[in-house]
Each structure stands twice: as structure tokens, then as C-alpha cells.
gemmi code that builds the backbone of each chain (N, CA, C; Angstrom):
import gemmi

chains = {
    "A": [
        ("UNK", (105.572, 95.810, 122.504), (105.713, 97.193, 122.054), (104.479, 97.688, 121.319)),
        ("UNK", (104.100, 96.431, 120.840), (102.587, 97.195, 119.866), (101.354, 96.576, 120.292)),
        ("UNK", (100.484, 97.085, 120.552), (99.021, 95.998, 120.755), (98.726, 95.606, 119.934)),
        ("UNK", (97.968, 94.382, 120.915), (98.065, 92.849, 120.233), (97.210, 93.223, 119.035)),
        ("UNK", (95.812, 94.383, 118.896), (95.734, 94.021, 117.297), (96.714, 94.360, 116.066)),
        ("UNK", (97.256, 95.204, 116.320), (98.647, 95.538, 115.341), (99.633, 94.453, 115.296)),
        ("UNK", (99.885, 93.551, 116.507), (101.235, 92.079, 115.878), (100.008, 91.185, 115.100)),
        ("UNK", (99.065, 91.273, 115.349), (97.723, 90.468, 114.661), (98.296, 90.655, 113.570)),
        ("UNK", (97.910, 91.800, 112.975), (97.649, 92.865, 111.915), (99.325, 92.618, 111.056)),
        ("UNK", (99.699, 92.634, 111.641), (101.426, 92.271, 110.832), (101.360, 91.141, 110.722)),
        ("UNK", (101.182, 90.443, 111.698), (101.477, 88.784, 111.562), (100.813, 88.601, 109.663)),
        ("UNK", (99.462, 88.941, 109.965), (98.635, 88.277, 108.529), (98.414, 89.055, 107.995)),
        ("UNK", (98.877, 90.628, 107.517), (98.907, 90.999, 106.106), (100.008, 91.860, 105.748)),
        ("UNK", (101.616, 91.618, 106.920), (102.652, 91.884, 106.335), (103.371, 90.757, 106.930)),
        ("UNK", (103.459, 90.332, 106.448), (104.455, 89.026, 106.997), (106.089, 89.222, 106.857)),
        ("UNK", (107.081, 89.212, 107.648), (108.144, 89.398, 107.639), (108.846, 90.613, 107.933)),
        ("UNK", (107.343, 91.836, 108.791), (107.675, 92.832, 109.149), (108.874, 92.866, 110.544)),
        ("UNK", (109.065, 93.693, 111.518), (110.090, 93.917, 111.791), (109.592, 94.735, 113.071)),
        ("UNK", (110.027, 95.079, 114.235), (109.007, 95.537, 115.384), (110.572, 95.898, 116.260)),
        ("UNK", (111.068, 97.011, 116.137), (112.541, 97.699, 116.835), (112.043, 98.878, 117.675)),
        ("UNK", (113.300, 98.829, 118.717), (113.015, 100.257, 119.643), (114.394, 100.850, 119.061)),
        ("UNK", (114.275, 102.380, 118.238), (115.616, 102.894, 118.093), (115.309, 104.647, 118.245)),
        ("UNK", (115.875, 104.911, 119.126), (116.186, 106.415, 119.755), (114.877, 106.634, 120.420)),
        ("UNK", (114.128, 105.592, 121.260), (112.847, 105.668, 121.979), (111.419, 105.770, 121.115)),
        ("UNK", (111.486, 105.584, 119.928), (110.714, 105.229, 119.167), (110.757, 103.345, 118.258)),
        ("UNK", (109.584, 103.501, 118.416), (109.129, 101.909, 118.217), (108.978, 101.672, 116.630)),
        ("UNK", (109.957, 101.341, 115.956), (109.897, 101.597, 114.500), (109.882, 100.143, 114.038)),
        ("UNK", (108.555, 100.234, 112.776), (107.900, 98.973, 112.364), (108.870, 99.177, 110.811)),
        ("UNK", (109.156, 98.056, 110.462), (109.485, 97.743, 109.057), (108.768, 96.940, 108.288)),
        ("UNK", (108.013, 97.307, 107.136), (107.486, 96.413, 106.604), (108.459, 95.927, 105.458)),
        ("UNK", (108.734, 94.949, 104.970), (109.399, 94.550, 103.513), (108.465, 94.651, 102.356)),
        ("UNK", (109.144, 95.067, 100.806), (108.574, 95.131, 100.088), (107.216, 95.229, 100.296)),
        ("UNK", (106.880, 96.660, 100.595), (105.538, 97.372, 100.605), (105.444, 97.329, 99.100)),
        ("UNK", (104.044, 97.260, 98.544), (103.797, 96.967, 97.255), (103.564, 98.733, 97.441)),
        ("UNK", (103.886, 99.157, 95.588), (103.685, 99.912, 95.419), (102.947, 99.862, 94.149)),
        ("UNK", (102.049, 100.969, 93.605), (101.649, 101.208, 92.409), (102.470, 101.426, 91.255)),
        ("UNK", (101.767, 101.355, 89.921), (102.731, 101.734, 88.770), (102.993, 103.008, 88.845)),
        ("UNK", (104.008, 103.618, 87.803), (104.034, 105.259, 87.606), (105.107, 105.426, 89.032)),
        ("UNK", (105.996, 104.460, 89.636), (107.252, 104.551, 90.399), (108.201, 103.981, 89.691)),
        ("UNK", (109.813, 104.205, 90.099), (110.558, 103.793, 89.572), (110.997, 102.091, 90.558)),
        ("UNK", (110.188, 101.876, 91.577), (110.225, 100.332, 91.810), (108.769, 99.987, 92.135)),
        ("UNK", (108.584, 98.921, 92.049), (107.017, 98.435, 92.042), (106.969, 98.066, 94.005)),
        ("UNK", (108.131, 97.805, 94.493), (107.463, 98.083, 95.897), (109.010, 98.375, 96.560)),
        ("UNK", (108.764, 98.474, 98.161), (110.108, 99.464, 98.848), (110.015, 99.136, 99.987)),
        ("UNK", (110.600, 98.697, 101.101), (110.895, 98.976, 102.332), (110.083, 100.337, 102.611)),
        ("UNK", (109.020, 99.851, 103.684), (108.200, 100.850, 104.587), (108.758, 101.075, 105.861)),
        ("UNK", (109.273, 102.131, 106.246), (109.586, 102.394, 108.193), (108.226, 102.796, 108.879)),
        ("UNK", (107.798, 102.961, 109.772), (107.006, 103.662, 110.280), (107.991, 104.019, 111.860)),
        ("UNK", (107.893, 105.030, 112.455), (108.436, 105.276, 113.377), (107.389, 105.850, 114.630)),
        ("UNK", (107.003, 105.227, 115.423), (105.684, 105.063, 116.023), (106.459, 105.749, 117.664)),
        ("UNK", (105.600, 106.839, 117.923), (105.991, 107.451, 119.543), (105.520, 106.501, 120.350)),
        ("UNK", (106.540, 106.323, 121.284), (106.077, 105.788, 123.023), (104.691, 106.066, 123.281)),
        ("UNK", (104.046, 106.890, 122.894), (102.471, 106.911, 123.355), (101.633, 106.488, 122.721)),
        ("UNK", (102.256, 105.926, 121.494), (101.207, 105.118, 119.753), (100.497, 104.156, 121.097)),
        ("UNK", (99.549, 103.419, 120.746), (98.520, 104.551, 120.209), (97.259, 105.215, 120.197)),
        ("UNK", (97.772, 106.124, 121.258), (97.033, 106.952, 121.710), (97.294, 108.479, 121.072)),
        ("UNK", (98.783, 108.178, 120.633), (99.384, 109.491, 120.130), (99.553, 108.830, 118.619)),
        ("UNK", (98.781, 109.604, 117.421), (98.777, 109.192, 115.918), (100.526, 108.915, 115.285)),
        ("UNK", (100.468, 108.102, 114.403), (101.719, 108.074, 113.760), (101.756, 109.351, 112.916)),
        ("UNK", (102.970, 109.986, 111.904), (103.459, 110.330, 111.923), (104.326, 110.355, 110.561)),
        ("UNK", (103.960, 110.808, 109.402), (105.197, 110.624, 108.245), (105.129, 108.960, 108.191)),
        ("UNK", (105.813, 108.586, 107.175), (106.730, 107.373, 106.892), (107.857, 107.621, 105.779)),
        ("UNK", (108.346, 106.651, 106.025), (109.953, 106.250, 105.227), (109.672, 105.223, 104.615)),
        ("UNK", (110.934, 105.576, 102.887), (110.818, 104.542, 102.067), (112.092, 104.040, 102.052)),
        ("UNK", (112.743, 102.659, 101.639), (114.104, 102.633, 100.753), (113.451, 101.257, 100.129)),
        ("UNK", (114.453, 101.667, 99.209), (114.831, 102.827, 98.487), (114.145, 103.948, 98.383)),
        ("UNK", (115.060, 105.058, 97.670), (113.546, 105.881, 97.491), (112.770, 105.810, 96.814)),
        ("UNK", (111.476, 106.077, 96.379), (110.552, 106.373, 95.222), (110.263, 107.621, 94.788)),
        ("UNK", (110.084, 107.308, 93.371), (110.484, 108.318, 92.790), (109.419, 108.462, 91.213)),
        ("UNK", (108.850, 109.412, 90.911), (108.276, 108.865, 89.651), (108.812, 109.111, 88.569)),
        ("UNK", (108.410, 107.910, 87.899), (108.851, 107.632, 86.598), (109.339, 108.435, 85.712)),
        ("UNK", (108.020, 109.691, 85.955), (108.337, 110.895, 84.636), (108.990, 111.789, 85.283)),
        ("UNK", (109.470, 111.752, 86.363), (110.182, 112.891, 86.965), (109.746, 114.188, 87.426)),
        ("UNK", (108.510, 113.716, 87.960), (107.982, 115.129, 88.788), (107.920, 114.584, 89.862)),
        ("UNK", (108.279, 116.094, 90.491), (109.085, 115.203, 92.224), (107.464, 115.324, 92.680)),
        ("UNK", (107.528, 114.631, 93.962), (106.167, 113.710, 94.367), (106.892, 115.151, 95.862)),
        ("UNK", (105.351, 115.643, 96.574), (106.029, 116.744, 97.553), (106.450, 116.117, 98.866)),
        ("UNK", (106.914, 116.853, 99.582), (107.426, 116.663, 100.577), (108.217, 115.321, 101.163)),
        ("UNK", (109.465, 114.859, 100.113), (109.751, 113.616, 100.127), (111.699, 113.875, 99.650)),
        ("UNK", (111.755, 115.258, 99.539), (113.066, 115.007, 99.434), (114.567, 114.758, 100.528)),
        ("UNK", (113.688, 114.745, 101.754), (114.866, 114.572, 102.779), (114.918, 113.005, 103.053)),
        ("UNK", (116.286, 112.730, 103.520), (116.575, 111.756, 103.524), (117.475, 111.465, 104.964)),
        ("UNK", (116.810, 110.414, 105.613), (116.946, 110.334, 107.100), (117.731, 109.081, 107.606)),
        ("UNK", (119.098, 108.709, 108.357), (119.113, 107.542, 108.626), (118.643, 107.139, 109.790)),
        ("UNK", (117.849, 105.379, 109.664), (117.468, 105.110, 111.008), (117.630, 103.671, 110.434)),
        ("UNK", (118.152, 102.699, 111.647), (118.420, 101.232, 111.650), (119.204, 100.937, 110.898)),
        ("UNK", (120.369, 102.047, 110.916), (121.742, 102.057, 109.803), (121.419, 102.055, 108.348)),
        ("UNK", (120.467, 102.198, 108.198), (119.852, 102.612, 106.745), (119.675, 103.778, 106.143)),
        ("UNK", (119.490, 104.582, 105.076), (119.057, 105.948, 104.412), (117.907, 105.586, 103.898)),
        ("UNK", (116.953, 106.384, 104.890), (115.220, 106.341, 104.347), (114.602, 107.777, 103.854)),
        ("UNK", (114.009, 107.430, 102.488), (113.287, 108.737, 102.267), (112.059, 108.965, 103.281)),
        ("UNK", (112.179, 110.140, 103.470), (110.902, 110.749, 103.994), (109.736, 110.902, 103.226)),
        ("UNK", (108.848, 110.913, 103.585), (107.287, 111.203, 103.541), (106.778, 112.212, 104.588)),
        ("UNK", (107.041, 113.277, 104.102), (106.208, 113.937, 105.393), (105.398, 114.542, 105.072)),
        ("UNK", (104.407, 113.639, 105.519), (102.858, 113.740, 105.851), (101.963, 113.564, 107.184)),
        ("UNK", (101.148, 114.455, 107.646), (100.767, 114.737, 108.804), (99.222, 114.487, 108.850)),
        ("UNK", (98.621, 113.848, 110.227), (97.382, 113.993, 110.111), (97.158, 115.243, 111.259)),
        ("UNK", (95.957, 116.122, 110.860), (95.034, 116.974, 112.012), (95.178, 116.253, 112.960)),
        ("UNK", (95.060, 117.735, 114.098), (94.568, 117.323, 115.241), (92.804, 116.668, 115.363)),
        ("UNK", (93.129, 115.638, 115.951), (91.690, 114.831, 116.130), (91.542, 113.845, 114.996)),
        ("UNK", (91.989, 114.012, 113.780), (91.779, 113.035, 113.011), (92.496, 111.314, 113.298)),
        ("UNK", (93.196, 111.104, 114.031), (93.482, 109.724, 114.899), (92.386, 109.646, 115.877)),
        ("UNK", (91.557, 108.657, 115.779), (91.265, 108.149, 116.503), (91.734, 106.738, 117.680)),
        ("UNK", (92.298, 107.193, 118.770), (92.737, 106.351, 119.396), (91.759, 105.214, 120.232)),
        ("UNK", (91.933, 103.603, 120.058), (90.724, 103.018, 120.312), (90.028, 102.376, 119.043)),
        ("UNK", (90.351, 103.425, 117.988), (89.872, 102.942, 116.767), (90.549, 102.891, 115.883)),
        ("UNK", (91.928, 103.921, 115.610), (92.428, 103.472, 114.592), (93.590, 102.902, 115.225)),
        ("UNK", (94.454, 102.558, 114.082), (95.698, 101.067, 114.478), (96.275, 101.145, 113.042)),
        ("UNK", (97.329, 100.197, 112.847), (97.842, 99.883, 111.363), (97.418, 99.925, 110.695)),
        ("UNK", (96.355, 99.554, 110.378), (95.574, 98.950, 109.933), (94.906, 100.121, 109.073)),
        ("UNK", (93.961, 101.108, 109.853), (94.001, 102.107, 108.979), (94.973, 103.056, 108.730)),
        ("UNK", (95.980, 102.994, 109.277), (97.296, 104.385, 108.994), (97.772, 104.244, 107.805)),
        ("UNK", (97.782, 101.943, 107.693), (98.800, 101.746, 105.979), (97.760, 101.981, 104.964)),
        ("UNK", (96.063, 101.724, 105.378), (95.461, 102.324, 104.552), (95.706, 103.747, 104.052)),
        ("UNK", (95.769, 104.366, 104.918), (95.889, 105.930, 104.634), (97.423, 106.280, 103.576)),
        ("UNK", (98.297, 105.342, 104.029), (99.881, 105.648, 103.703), (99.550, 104.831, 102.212)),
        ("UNK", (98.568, 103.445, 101.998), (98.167, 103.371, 100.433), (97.843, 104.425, 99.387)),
        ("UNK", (96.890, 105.033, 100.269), (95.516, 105.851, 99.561), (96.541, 107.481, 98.868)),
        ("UNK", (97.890, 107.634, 99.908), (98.759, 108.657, 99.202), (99.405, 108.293, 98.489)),
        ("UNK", (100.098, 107.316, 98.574), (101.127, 106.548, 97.476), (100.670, 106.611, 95.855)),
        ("UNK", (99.160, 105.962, 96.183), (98.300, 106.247, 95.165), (98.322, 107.374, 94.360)),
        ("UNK", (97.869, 108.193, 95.296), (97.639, 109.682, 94.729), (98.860, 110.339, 94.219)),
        ("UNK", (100.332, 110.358, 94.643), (101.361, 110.688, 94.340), (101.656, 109.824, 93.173)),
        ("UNK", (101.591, 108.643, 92.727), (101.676, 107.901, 91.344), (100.421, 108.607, 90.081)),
        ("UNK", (99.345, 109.143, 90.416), (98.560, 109.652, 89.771), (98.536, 110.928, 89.375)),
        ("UNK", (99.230, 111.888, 90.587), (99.136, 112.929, 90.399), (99.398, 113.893, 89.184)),
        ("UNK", (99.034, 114.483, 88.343), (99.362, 115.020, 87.015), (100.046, 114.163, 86.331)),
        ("UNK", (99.420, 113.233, 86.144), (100.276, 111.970, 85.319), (99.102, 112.106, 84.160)),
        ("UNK", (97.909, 112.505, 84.120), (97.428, 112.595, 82.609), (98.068, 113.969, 81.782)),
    ],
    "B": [
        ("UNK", (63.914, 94.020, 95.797), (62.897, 92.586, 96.251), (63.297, 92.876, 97.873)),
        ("UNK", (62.249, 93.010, 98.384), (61.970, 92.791, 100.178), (62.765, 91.397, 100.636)),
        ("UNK", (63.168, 91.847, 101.928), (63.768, 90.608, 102.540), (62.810, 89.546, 102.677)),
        ("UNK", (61.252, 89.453, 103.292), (60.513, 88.489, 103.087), (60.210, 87.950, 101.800)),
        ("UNK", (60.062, 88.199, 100.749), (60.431, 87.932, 99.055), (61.731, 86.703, 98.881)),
        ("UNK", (62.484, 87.570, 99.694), (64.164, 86.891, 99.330), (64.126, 85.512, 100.243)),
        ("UNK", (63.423, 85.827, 101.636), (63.340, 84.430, 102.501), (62.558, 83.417, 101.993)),
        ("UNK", (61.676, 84.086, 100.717), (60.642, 83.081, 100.187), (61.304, 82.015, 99.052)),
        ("UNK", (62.130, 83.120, 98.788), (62.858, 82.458, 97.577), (64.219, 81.246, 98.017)),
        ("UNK", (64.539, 82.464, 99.172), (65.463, 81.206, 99.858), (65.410, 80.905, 100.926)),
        ("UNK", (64.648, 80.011, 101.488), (64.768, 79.368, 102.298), (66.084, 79.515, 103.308)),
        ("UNK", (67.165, 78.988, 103.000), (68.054, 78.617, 103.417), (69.113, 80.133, 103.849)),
        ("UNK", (68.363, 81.378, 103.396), (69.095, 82.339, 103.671), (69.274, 82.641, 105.441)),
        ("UNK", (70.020, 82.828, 105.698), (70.439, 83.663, 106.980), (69.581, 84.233, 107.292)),
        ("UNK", (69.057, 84.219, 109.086), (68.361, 85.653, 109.378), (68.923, 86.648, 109.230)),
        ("UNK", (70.075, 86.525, 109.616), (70.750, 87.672, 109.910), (72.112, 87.687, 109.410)),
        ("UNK", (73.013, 88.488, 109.241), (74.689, 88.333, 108.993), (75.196, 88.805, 109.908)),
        ("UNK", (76.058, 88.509, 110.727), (76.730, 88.920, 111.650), (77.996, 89.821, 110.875)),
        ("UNK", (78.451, 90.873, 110.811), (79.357, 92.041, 110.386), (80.561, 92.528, 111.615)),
        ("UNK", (81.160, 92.778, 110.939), (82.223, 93.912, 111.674), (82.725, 95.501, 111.161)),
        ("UNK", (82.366, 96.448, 111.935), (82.924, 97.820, 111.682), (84.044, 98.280, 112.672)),
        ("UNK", (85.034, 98.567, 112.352), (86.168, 98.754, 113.358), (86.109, 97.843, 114.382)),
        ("UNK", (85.893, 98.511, 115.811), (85.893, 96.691, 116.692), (84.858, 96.470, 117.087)),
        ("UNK", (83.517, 97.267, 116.264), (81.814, 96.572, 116.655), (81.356, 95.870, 115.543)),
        ("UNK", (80.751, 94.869, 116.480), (79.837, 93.599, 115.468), (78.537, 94.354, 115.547)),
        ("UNK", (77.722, 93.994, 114.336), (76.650, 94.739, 113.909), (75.834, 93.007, 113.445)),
        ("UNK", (74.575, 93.135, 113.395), (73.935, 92.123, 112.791), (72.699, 92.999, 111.722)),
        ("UNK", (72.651, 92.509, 110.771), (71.974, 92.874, 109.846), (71.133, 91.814, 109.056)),
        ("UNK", (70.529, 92.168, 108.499), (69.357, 91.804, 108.022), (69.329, 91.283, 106.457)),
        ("UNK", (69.422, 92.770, 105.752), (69.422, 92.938, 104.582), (70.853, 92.023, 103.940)),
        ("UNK", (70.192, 91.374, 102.570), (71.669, 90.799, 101.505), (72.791, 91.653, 101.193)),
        ("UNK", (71.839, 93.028, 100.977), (72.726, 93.896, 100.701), (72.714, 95.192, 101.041)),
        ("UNK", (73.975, 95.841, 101.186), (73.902, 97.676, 101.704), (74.933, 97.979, 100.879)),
        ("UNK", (74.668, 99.025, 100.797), (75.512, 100.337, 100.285), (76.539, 100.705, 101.429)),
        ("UNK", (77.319, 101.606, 100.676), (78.713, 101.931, 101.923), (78.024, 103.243, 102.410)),
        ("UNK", (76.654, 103.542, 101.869), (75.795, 104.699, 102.845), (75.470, 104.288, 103.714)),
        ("UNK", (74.374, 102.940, 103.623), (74.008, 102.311, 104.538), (74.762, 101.968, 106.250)),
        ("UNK", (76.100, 101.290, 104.997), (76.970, 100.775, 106.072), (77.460, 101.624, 107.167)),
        ("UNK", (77.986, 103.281, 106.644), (78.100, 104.365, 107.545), (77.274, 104.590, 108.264)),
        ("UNK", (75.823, 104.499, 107.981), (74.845, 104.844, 109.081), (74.544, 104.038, 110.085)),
        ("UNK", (75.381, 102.689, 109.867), (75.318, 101.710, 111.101), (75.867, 101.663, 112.263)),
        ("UNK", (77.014, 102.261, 112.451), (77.238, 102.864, 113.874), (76.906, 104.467, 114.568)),
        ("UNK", (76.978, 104.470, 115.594), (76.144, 105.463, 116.344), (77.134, 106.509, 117.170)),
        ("UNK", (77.889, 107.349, 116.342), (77.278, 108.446, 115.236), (77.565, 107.389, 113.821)),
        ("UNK", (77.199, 108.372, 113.258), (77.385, 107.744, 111.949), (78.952, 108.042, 111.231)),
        ("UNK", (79.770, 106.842, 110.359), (80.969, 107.660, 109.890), (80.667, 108.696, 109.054)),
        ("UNK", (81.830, 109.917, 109.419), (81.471, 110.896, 108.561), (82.553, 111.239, 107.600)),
        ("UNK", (82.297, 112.134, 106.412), (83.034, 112.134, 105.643), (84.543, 112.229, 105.590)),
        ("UNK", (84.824, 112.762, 106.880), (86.109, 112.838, 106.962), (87.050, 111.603, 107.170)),
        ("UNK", (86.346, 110.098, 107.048), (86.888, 109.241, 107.061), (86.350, 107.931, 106.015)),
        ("UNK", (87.339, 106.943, 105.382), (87.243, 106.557, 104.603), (86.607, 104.920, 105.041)),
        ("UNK", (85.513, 103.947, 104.111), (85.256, 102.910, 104.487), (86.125, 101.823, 103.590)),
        ("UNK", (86.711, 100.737, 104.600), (87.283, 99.611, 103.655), (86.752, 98.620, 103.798)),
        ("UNK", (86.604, 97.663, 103.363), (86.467, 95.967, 103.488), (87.605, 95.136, 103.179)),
        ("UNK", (87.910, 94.647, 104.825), (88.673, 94.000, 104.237), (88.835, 92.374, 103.367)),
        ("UNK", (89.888, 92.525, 102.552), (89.709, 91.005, 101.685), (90.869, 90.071, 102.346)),
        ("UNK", (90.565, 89.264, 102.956), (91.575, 88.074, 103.403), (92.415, 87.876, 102.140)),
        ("UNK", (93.544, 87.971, 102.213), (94.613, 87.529, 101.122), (94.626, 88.200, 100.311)),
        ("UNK", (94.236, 89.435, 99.652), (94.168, 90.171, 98.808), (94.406, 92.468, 99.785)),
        ("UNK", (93.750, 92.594, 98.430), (94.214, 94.061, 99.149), (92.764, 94.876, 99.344)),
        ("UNK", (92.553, 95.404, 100.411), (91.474, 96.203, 101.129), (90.625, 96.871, 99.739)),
        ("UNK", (89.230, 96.801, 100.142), (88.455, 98.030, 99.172), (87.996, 99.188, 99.711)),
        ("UNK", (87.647, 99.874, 98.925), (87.535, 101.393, 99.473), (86.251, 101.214, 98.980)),
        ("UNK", (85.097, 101.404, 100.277), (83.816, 100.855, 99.719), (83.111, 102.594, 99.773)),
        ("UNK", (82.531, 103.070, 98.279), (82.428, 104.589, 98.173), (81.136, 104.222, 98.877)),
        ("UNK", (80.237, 105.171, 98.788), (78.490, 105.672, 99.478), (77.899, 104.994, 98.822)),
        ("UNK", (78.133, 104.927, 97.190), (77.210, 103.868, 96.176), (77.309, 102.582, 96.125)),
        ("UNK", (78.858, 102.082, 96.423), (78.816, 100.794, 96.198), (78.090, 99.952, 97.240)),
        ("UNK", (77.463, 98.647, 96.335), (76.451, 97.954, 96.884), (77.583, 96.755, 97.339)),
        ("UNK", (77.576, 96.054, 98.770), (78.468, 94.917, 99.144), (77.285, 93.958, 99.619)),
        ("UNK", (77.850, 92.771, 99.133), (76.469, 91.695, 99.617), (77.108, 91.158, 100.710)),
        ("UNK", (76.432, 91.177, 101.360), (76.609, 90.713, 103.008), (76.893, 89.076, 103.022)),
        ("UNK", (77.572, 88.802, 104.019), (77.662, 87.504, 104.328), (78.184, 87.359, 106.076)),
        ("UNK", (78.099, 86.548, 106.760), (78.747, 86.243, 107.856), (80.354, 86.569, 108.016)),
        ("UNK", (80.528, 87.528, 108.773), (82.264, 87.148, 108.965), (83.083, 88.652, 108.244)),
        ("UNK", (81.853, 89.483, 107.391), (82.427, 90.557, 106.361), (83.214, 91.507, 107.679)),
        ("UNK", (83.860, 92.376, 107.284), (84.402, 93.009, 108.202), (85.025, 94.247, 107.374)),
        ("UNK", (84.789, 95.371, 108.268), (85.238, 96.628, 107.757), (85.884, 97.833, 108.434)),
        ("UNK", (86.684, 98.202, 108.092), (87.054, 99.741, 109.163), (87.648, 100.957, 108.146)),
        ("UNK", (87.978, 101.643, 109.287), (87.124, 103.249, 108.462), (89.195, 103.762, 108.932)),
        ("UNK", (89.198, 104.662, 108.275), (90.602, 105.151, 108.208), (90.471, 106.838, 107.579)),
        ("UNK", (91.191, 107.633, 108.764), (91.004, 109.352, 108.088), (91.186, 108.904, 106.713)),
        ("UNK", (90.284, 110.348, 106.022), (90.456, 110.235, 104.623), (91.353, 111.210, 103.918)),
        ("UNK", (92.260, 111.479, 104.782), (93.216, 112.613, 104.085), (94.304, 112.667, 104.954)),
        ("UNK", (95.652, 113.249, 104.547), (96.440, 113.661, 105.177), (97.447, 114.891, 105.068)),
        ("UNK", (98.069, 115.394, 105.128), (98.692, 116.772, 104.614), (100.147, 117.040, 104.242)),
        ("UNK", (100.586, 116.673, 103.333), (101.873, 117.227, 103.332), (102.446, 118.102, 103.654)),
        ("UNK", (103.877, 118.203, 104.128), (104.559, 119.567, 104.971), (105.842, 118.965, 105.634)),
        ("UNK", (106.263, 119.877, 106.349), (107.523, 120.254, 106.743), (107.404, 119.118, 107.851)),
    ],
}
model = gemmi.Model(1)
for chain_id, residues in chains.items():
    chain = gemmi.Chain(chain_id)
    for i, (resn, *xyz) in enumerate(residues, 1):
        res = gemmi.Residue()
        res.name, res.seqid = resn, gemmi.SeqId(i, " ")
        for name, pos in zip(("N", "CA", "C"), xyz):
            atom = gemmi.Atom()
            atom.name, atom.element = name, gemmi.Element(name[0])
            atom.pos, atom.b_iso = gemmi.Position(*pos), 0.0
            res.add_atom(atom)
        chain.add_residue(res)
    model.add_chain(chain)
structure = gemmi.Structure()
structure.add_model(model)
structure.setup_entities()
């Protein structure tokens, strides 16, 4: 379901991820995705829900569960819907990349969980001074 | 200090380091580059709209900025990931 550098890419720096086909999408689970401080859990169940054409066609949002949530109680945006998939309730993340900004050929997991770090980040930081 | 300086001093240094940027191997020269440098090593060059990492075996990726200096070694490896994304509906 995923090319071989992405089961690479899980095999050795998420170990115990999860690789399902549910409603024609190819949805990756990572366990305990580490998260930053300034959440109300230090890490969460990651979904990614990857189209039949990944990847050539960019991912797409991700899902948390639990949810996350920050600490001081300013809601973090576009994260209040809540979706079930794999008999679970996952928060949303919806976050989008431009057109053209996937590079297919070049990017992979690899940089998407970078990218899905680099917000997590920013949403734990955000007006937190 | 010039790379012939540095070969004087060490002997035993590498000609070269063999590197990785996304899925091209690069060979280089120099001990050390900048994450400017490093962008200008593939052809186009990365551009700002995307971010450079290194990755760390067993640990968690760096975000190597334009200034930071990385000392090269055999085997380093790096890839580039959009640097933004957009929240919305």
C-alpha cells in the first residue's frame, strides 16, 4: 500500500505503526506520536489518511486521539471537529498544503511528519508568551 | 583554514564525504557547510519555500537554518520538507 521508502521509514523511526485500507483510503497509525510541552498529553495517536494516489497526490490534514489540547486553554485553530475512523474518535487537524507544494518523487513521510512536527510545534507556542 | 591546510594537518582526513539530499548523493569536499551551502547543492537550488533537516539515527530530525554550520562526515543525510502549511476548513 505504501512505497517501500515509507514501510522503510516506519519500520525505523515509528515502530509499531499500523498500515489499513478503510473507506478506500490507506490510513497510517502512528502510536504515541511524541508531542511537545504546553499540551494536555505529552504524546497521542497520529492517523494520517493517505488517497489511493499518495504519492503522487499530497497528504492531507491529520488526526489525533486523544485529542490535544493546550494547557492554557486557547483553542489551537482548525482542530475542533471530531471524526470517526478505525472505530475510533479522532481530532482533526485541518491543515492543507498549496497546490505544488508536494513534491511527488521527493517528498514521502518522512517530510509530511516533519511538516505535521514543525505545526504541532507552533500550535504549543503559539501566544503562549 | 583551506581544505589543503586541513589535509596538512590531517592526514587521515577524507577526500571527500559522500552525503545525501532527498534521494541524491552529493560528494563534497569541504569539513564543513552551512545549510546555505547545503541548499545550493542541488540543481535548482532548495528554495525558501522548503525546509532543510538532518536526519539523526535514533533521535529526532534537525532543522538545519542557512547559518548553521554541520560538519560533514560520510553517510550524513538530509531532506527538505514544504515549510508551511495552512489551516482551514
Amino acid at each position: 500500500m505504501l512505497p517501500t521508502i515509507d514501510q522503510n521509514y516506519l519500520e525505523a523511526r515509528a515502530p509499531g505503526s499500523s498500515v489499513t485500507l478503510e473507506g478506500g483510503m490507506i490510513c497510517v497509525v502512528i502510536p504515541a506520536f511524541s508531542l511537545p510541552e504546553g499540551f494536555n498529553h505529552s504524546s497521542a495517536d497520529l492517523l494520517l489518511r493517505l488517497s489511493p494516489g499518495y504519492p503522487d497526490i499530497a497528504p492531507d490534514m491529520w488526526w489525533f486521539e486523544p485529542a490535544v489540547r493546550r494547557i492554557d486553554g486557547r483553542l489551537i485553530a482548525a482542530t475542533e471537529s471530531q471524526e470517526v475512523y478505525l472505530g475510533r474518535t479522532w481530532q482533526r487537524w485541518s491543515r492543507h498544503l498549496n497546490p505544488g507544494q508536494w513534491r511527488s518523487g521527493l517528498d514521502s513521510l518522512e517530510s509530511y511528519l516533519a511538516l505535521v512536527r514543525k505545526e504541532v510545534a507552533a500550535a504549543a507556542a503559539a501566544l503562549a508568551a | 583554514m583551506d581544505n589543503d591546510r586541513v589535509d596538512a594537518l590531517r592526514p587521515d582526513r577524507p577526500q571527500a564525504f559522500e552525503i545525501k539530499i532527498d534521494r541524491t548523493n552529493y560528494k563534497v569536499r569541504e569539513m564543513v557547510l552551512t545549510g546555505g551551502e547545503l541548499r545550493r547543492l542541488p540543481e535548482p537550488d532548495i528554495g525558501p519555500d522548503r525546509d532543510l533537516f538532518e536526519v539523526v539515527p535514533g533521535g529526532s530530525d534537525v532543522k538545519i537554518d542557512t547559518d548553521t554550520k554541520v560538519e560533514m562526515r560520510n553517510g550524513l543525510r538530509f531532506f527538505t520538507a514544504p515549510a508551511q502549511i495552512n489551516p482551514g476548513r
